[in-house]
C-alpha positions as CSV (number, residue, x, y, z in Angstrom):
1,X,73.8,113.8,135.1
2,X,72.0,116.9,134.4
3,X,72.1,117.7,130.6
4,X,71.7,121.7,130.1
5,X,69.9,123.0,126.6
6,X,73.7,124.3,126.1
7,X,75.1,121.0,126.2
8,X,72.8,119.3,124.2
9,X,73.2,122.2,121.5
10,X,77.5,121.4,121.8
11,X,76.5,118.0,121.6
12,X,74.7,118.1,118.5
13,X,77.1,121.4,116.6
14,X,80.3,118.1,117.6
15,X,77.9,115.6,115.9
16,X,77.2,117.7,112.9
17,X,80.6,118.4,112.7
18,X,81.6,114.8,112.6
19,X,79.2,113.9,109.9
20,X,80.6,116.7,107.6
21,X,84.1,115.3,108.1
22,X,82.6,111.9,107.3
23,X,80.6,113.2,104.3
24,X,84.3,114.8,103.2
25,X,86.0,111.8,103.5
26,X,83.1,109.9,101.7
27,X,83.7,112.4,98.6
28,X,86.9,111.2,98.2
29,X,90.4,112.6,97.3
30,X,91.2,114.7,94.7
31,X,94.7,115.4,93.3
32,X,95.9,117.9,90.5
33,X,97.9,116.5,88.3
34,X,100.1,118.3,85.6
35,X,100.9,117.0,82.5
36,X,104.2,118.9,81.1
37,X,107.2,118.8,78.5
38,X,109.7,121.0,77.9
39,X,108.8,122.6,74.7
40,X,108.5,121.5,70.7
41,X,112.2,120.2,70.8
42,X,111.3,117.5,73.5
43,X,110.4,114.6,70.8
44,X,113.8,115.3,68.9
45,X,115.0,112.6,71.9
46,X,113.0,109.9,70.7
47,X,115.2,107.0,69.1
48,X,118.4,108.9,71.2
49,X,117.7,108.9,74.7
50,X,117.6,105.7,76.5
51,X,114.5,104.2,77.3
52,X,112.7,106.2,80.0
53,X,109.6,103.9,80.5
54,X,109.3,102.6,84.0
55,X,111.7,100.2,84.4
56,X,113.1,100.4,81.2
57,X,115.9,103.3,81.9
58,X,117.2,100.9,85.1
59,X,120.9,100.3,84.0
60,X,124.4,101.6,83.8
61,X,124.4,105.3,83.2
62,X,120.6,105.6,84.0
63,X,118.7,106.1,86.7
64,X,118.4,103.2,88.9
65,X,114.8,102.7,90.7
66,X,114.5,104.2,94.2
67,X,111.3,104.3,96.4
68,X,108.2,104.6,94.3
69,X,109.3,105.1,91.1
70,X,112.6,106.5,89.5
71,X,115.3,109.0,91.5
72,X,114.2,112.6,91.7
73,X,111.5,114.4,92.1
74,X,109.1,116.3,89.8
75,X,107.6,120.0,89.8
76,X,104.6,119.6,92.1
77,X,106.7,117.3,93.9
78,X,105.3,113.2,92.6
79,X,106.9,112.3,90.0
80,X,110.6,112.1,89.0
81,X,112.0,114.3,86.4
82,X,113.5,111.7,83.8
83,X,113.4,113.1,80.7
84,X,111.4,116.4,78.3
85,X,108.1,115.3,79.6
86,X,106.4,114.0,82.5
87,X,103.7,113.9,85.1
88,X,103.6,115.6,88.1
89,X,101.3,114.5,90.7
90,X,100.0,117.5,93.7
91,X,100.6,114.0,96.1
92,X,101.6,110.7,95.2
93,X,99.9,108.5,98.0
94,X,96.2,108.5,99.1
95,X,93.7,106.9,100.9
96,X,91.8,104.3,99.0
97,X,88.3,104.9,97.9
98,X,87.2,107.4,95.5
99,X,90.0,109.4,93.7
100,X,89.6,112.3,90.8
101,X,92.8,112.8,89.3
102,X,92.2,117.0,87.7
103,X,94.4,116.9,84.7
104,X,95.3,119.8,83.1
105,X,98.1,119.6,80.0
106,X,100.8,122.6,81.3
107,X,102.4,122.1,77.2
108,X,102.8,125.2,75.3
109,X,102.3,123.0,72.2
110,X,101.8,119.1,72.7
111,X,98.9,117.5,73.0
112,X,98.8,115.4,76.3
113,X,96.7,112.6,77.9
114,X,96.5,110.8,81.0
115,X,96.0,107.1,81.9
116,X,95.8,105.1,84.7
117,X,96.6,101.6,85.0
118,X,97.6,98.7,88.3
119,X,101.1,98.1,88.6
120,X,101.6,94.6,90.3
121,X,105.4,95.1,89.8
122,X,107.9,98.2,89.4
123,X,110.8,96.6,88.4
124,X,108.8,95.3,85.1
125,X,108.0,97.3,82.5
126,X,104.8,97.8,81.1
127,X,103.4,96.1,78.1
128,X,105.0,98.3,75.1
129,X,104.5,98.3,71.1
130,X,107.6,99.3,69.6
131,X,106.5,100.0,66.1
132,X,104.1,102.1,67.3
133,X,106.0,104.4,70.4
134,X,103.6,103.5,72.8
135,X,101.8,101.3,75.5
136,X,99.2,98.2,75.3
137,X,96.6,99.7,77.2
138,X,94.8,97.0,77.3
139,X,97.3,94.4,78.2
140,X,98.9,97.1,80.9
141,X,94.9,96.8,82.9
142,X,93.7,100.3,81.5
143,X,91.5,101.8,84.3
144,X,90.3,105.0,82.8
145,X,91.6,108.1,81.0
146,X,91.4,112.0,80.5
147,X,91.7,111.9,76.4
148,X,93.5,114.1,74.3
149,X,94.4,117.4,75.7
150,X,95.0,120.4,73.7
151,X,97.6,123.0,75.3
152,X,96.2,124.4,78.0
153,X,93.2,122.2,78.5
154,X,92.1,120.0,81.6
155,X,89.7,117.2,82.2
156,X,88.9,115.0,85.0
157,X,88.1,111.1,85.7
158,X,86.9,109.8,89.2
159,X,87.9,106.2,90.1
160,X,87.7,103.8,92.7
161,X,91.6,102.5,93.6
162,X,92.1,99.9,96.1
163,X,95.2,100.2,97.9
164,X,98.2,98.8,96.1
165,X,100.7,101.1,93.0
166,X,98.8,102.3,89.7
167,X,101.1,104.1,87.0
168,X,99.4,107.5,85.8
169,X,101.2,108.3,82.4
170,X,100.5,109.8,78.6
171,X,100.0,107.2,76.0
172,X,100.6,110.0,72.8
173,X,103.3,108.0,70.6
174,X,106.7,108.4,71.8
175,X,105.6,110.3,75.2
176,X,105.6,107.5,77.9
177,X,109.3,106.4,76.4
178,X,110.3,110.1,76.6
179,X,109.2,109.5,80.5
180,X,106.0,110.9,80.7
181,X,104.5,108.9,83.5
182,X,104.4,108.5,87.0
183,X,103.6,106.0,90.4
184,X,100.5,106.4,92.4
185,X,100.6,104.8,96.3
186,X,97.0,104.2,97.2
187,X,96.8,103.1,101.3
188,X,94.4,101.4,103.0
């Protein structure tokens, strides 16, 4: 076979081109993610709403769980709308490896936050203190978070997920019940 200078130069421009799409890949995924309510009236439903935790609202006259997560979907088309606040994920299944979730908090007023934690089951809810509206973190597997976000703000935090179902949600008192969180699919 008789290699030409022009094939050898397509030969290398293909394998440069393959290295860039594995150097891409190797970067990882990233996926904006909106943290929203709907305005200063949203935490009058604490105490009067039922429960909108994940798993919690599963019941007569609330929304029963369907696919990943609860019935509906959300703004940027991840999470279900359940209640004045939530999470809305840009996707809500990736590749496994290297993820950086881009928060930003979409709230006119509230202050936001986001954290990520495994899920090993959706039908149970996660680890919740009552007297103080909001999550364990540390019993729930805390992975990492984007802290406090004032109206308007953004942050970001890179992690590594292996595949399986982590729960993205805002840990704020009364904000994860008022169903500010979301489900996260991470494939092999």
């Amino acid at each position: 076979m008789n290699i030409t200078r022009r094939v050898t130069i397509a030969l290398i421009a293909v394998g440069f081109s393959f290295s860039a799409i594995g150097a891409a890949n190797a970067a990882g995924t990233t996926i904006n993610v909106s943290l929203w309510d709907k305005g200063d009236h949203a935490m009058e439903m604490l105490g009067s709403a039922p429960p909108m935790g994940m798993a919690m609202g599963a019941g007569p006259g609330n929304m029963a769980p369907q696919g990943n997560g609860m019935m509906g979907k959300g703004m940027m088309g991840g999470a279900a709308q359940r209640g004045p606040m939530g999470i809305s994920l840009e996707r809500d299944t990736v590749p496994a490896g290297e993820v950086t979730f881009k928060a930003i908090n979409d709230s006119k007023t509230m202050v936001h936050e986001m954290v990520v934690a495994p899920v090993a089951d959706t039908a149970r809810p996660l680890p919740y203190i009552k007297d103080e509206e909001r999550v364990d973190e540390d019993a729930a597997g805390h992975l990492g978070e984007v802290a406090e976000l004032e109206p308007g703000q953004s942050g970001a935090l890179t992690l590594t997920l292996k595949p399986g179902t982590y729960i993205l949600y805002c840990n704020i008192p009364g904000h994860y019940m008022l169903g500010m969180w979301t489900l996260l699919t991470v494939t092999q």
